[in-house]
ROLUMMAR-314205 format. One record per residue (C-alpha): x, y, z. Coordinates in steps of 0.2 Angstrom, whole numbers, padded with zeros to 4 digits, always signed. Example, Ala and Ser with C-alpha at 12.3 -4.5 7.8 and 13.67 -1.06 7.14 Angstrom:
+0062-0022+0039
+0068-0005+0036
This chain:
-0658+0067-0351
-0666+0064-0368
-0683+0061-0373
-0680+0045-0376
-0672+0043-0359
-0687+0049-0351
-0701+0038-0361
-0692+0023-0357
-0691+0026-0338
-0709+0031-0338
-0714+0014-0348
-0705+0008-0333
-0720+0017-0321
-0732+0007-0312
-0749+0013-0317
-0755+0020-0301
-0735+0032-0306
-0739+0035-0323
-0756+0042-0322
-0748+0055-0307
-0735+0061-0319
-0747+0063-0334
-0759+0074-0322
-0744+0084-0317
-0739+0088-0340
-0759+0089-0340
-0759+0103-0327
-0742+0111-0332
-0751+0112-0350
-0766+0121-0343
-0756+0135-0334
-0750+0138-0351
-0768+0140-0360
-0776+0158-0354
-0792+0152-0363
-0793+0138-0349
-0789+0147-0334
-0802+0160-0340
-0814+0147-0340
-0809+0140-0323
-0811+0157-0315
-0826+0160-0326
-0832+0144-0316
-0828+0147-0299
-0836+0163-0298
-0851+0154-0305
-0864+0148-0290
-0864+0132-0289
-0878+0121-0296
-0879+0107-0281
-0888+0097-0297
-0870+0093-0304
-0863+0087-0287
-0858+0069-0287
-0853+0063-0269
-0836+0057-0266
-0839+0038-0266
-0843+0043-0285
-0829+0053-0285
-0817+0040-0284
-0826+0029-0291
-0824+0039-0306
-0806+0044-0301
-0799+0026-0299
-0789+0018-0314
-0797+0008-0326
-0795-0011-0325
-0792-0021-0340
């Protein structure tokens, strides 16, 4: 299948599609970048600041797709 192949079917996406597939390249990306996943592990073995929390109505509030 050719890149052009795949762009057309993913035009074709819902949104709600789209944005699953373009977390799943952003995520297949950052298993690629050592510096990132240094700085992941860097964070989880960092305690937590409950400061930073947001709860999860914020969450995905944050999260949802923008309208418009």
């Amino acid at each position: 299948m050719s890149i052009e192949v795949l762009k057309k079917e993913l035009a074709g996406l819902a949104d709600q599609d789209r944005s699953q597939i373009m977390a799943y390249l952003v995520s297949l990306q950052d298993l690629q970048n050592d510096s990132y996943l240094a700085g992941l592990a860097r964070k989880i073995d960092t305690p937590a600041d409950s400061s930073r929390w947001v709860g999860l109505d914020e969450f995905d509030r944050r999260l949802a797709p923008k309208k418009g």
